[in-house]
C-alpha positions in Angstrom: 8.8 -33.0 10.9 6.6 -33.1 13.8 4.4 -30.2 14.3 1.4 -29.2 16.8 -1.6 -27.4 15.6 -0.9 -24.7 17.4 2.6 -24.1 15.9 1.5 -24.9 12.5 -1.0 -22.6 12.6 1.3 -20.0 14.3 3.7 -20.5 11.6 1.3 -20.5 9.0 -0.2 -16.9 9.9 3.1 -15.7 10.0 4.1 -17.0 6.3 1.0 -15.5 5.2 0.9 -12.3 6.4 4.9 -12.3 5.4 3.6 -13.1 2.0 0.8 -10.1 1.7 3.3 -7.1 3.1 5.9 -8.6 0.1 2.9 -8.4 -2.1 0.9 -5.9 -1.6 1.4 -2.0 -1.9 3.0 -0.1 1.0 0.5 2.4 2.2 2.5 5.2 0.8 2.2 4.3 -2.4 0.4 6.2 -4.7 -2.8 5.8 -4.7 -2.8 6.4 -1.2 -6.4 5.9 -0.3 -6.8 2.6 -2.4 -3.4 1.1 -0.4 -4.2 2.3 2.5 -8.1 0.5 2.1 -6.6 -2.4 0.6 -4.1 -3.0 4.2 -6.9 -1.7 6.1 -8.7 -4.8 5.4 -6.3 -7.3 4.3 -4.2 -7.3 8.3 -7.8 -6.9 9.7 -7.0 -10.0 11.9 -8.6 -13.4 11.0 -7.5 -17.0 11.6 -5.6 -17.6 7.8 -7.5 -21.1 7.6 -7.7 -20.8 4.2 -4.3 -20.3 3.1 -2.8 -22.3 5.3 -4.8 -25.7 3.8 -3.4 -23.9 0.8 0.4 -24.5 1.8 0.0 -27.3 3.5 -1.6 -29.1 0.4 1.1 -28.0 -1.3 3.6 -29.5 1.2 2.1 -32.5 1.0 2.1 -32.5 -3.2 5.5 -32.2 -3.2 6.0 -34.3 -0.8 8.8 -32.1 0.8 9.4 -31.0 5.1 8.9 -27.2 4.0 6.3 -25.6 2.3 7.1 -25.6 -1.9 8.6 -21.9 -3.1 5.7 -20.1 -3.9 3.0 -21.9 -2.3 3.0 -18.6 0.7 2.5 -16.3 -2.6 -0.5 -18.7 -4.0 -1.6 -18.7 -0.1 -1.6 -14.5 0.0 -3.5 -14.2 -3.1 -6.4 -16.7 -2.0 -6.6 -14.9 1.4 -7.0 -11.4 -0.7 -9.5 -13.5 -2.8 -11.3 -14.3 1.1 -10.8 -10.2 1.9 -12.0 -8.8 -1.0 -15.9 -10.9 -0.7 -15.6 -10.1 2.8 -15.5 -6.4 1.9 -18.1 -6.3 -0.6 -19.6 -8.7 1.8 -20.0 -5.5 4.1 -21.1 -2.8 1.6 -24.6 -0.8 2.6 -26.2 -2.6 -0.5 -25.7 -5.9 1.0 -25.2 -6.7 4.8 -24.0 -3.0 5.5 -22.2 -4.5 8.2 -19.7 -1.3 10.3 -17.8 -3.5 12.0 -15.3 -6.8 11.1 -13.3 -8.5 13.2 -13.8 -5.5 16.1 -12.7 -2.8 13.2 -15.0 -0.3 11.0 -15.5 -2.4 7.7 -13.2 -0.7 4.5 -16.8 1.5 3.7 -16.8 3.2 6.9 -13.3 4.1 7.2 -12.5 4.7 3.1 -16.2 5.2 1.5 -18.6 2.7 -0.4 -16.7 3.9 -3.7 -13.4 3.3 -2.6 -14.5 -0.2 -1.2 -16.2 -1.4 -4.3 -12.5 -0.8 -5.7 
């Protein structure tokens, strides 16, 4: 299979953030305001470098064209793993950092409590 960077990386974003709205709670799902924080920051924007190495290691494990069943879900859960020291990242007792990517940070727009969730 011949792929570009570009297109890789196109199509690795798009398995990923396939894999996080499978995964993670809709935002009207009780408890709204911890749902709503955790999408907030999760589909912040961002480039997915991290799990995409994380599929494509696991393409070339297997040793298969396509990425192994399960690898986008193990890919998801390390790119909540990025989100979640990126938001404590931001909290007023450390960087207290407003802004990520252009948007408030999950303190500004849900509270420090709701953030340190």
């Amino acid at each position: 299979m011949n792929f570009t960077v570009q297109s890789l990386l196109h199509s690795g974003v798009e398995l990923t953030d396939a894999a996080l709205e499978r995964l993670l709670p809709s935002p009207d799902t009780l408890p709204h305001s911890i749902h709503r924080a955790m999408r907030h920051s999760t589909f912040a924007g961002g480039k997915r470098l991290r799990p995409i190495l994380c599929m494509e290691a696991a393409r070339m494990v297997s040793g298969e064209a396509d990425i192994p069943e399960g690898a986008a879900d193990l890919a998801a859960a390390i790119e909540m793993l990025h989100t979640y020291s990126l938001i404590h990242d931001d909290l007023p007792a450390l960087d207290n950092d407003d802004l990520r990517r252009g948007q408030p940070t999950c303190h500004v727009v849900f509270g420090e409590a709701i953030a340190i969730l």
